[in-house]
BALOBA-1460 file (C-alpha; in Angstrom, 3 decimals):
// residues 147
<rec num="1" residu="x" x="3.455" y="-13.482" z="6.354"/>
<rec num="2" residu="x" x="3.327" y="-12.741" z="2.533"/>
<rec num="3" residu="x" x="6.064" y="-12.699" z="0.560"/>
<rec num="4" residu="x" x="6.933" y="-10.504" z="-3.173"/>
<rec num="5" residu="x" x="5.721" y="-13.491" z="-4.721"/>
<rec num="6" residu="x" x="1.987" y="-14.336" z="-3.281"/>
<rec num="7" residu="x" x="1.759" y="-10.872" z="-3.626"/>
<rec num="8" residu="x" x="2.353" y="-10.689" z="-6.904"/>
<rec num="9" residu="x" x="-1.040" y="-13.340" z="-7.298"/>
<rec num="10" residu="x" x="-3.094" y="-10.579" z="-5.598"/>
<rec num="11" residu="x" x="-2.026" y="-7.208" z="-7.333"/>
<rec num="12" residu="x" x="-1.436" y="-6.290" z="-10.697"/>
<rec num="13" residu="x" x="1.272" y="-4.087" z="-10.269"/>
<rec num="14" residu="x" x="4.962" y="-5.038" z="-10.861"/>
<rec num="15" residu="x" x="8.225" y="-3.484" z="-11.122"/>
<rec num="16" residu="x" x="8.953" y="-0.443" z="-11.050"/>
<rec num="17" residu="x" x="5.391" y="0.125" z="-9.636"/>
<rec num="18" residu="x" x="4.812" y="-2.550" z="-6.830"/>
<rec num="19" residu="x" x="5.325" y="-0.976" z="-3.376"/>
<rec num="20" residu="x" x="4.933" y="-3.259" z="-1.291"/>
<rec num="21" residu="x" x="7.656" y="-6.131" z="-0.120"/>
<rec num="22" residu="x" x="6.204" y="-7.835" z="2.543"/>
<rec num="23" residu="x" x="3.059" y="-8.515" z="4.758"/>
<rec num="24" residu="x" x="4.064" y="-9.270" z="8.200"/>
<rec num="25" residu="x" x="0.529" y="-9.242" z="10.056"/>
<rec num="26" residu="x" x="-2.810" y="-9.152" z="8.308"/>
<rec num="27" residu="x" x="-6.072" y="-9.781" z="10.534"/>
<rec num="28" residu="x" x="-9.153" y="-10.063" z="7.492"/>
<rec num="29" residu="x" x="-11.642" y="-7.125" z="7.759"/>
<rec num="30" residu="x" x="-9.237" y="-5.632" z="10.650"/>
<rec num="31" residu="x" x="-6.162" y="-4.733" z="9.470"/>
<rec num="32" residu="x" x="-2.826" y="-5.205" z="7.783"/>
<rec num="33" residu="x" x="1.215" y="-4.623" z="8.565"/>
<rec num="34" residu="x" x="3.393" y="-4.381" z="5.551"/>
<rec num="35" residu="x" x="6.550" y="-3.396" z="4.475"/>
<rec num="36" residu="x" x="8.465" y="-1.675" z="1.350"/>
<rec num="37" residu="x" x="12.195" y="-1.112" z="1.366"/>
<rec num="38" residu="x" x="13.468" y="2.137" z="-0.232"/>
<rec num="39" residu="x" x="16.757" y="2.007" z="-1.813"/>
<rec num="40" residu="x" x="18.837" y="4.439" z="-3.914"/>
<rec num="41" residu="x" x="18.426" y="1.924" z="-6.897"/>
<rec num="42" residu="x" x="15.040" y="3.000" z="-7.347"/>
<rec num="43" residu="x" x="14.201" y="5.372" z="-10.755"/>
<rec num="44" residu="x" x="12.459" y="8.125" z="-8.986"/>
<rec num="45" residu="x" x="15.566" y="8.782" z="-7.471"/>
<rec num="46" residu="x" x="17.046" y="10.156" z="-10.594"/>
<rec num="47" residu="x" x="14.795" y="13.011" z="-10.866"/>
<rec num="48" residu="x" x="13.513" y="13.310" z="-7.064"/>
<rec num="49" residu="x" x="15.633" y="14.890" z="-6.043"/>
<rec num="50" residu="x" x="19.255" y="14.534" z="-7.531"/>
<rec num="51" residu="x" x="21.842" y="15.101" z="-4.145"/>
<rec num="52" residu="x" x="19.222" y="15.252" z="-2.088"/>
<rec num="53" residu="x" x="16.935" y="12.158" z="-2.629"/>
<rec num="54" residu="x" x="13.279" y="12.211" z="-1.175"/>
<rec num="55" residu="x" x="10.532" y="9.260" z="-1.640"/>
<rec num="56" residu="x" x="7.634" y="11.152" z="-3.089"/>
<rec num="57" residu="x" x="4.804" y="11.500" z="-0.617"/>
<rec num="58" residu="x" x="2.462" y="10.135" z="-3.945"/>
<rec num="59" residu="x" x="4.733" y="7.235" z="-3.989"/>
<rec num="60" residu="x" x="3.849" y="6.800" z="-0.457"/>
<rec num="61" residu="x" x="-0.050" y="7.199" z="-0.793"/>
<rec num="62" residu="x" x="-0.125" y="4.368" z="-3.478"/>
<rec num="63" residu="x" x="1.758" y="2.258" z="-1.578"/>
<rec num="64" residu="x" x="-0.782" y="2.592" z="1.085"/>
<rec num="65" residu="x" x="-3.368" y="1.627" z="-1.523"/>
<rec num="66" residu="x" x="-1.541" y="-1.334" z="-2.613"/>
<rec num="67" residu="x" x="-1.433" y="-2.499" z="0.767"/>
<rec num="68" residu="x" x="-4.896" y="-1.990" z="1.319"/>
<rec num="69" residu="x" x="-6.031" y="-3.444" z="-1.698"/>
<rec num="70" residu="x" x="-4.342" y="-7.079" z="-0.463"/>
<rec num="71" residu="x" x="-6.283" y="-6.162" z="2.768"/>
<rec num="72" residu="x" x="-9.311" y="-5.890" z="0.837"/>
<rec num="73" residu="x" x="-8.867" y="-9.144" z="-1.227"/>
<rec num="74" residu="x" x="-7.421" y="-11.350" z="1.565"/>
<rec num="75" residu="x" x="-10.581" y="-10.346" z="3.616"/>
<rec num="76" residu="x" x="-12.817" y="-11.535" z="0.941"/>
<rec num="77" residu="x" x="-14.048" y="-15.019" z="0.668"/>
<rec num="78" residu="x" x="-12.389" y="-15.134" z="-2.893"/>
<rec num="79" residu="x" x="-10.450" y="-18.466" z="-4.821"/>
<rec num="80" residu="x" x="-7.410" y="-17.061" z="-6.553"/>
<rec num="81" residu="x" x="-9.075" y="-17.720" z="-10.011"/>
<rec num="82" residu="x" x="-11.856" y="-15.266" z="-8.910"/>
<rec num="83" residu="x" x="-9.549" y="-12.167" z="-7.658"/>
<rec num="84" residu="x" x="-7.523" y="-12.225" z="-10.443"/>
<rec num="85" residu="x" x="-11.046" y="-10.955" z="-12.520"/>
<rec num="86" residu="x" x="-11.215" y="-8.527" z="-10.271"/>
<rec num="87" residu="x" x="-9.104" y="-5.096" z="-9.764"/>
<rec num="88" residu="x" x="-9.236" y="-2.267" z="-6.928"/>
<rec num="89" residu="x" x="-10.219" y="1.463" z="-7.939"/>
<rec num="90" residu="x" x="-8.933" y="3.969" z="-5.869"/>
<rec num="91" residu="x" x="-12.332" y="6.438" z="-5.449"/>
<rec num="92" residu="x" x="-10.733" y="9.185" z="-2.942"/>
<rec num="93" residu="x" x="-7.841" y="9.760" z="-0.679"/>
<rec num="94" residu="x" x="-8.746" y="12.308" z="2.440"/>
<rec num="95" residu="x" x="-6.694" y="13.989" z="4.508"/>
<rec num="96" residu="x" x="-3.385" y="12.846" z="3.094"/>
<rec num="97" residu="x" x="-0.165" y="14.137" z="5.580"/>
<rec num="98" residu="x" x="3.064" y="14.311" z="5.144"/>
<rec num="99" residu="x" x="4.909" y="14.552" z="8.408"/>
<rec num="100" residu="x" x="8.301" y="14.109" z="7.940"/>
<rec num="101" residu="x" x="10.854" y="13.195" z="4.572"/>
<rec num="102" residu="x" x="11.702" y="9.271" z="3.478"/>
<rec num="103" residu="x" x="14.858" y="8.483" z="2.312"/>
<rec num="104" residu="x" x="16.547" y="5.825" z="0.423"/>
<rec num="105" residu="x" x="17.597" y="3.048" z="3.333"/>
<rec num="106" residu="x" x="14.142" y="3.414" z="4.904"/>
<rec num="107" residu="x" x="12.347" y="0.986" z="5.561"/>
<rec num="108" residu="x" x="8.433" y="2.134" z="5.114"/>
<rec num="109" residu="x" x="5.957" y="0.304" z="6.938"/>
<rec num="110" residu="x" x="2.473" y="0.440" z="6.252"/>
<rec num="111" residu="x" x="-0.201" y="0.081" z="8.441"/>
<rec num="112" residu="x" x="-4.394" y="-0.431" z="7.638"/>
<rec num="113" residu="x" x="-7.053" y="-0.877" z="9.333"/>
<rec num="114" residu="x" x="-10.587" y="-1.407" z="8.250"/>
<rec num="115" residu="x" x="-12.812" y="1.967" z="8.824"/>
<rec num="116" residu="x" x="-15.757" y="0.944" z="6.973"/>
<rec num="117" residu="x" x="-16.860" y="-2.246" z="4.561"/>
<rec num="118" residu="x" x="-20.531" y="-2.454" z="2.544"/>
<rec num="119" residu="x" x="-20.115" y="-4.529" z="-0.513"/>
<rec num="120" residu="x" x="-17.663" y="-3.829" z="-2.971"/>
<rec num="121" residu="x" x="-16.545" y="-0.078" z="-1.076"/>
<rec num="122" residu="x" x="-13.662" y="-0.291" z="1.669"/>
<rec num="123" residu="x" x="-12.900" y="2.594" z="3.593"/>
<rec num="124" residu="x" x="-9.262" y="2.223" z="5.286"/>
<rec num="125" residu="x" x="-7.327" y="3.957" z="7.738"/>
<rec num="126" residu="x" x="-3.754" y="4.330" z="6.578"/>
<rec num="127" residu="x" x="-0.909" y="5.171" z="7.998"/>
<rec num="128" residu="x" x="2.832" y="4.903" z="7.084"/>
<rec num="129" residu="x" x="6.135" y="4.905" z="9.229"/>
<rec num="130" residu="x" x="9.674" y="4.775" z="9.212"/>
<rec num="131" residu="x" x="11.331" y="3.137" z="12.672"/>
<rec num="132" residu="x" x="8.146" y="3.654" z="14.616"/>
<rec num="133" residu="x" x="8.055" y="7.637" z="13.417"/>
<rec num="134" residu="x" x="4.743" y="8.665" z="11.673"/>
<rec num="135" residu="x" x="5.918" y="9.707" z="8.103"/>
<rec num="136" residu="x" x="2.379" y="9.839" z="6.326"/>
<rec num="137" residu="x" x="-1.510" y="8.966" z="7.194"/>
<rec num="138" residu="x" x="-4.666" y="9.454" z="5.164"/>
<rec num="139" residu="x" x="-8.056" y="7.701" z="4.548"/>
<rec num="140" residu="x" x="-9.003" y="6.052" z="1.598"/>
<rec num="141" residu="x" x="-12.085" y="4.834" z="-0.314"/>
<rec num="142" residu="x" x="-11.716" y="2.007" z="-2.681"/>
<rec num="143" residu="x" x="-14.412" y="-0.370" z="-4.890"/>
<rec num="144" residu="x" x="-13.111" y="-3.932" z="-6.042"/>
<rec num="145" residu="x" x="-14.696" y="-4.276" z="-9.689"/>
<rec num="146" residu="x" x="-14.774" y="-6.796" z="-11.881"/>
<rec num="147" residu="x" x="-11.589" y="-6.200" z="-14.581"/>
């Protein structure tokens, strides 16, 4: 399991714009389980949609990449000093569905897998689900670089 805070050593991202809560399964080079809670406290609630709040299906999509991102760094044979010169660049996101609404009390749960890895280019399966329902899937392409 990895908590808020070793994630924190393997993203960038922080408040209001880390996604991700938890890791609860990670396999390196295979695949990844993790978690972010969605709660009405959140900012993009305020204009998304007032009465009738909706997670936004791009909030969704980057919180796929930020999960795959510490499924591309744990798999590497990386020291912490080394990943944190290096960042993850999104390059494309195919076939992105949206198959049904998240709301505030959901608990999202991401799930990667590894489609393809040469190099510095993952390819990742991802898909993303609220009690066992699939809410969103798409495939993305990413490149770890050097900051």
């Amino acid at each position: 399991m990895i908590d808020v805070v070793q994630i924190q050593k393997i993203l960038p991202h922080r408040f209001p714009f880390l996604l991700v809560d938890r890791v609860t399964s990670l396999t390196p080079n295979e695949s990844l389980v993790g978690f972010k809670n969605v709660t009405i406290g959140e900012q993009i609630f305020e204009g998304h949609f007032p009465g009738h709040p909706i997670y936004p299906g791009v909030m969704i999509l980057e919180g796929m990449a930020q999960a795959g991102g510490i499924l591309a760094f744990q798999s590497m044979d990386m020291t912490e000093e080394e990943a944190a010169h290096k960042v993850v660049y999104f390059m494309s996101i195919d076939g992105a569905k949206f198959r049904a609404p998240v709301r505030p009390g959901d608990r999202l749960e991401y799930r990667m897998n590894v489609v393809k890895h040469k190099g510095s280019i993952w390819v990742l399966e991802g898909k993303a689900y609220v009690d066992d329902v699939l809410v969103s899937e798409a495939e993305l392409k990413a490149m770890i670089v050097d900051k």
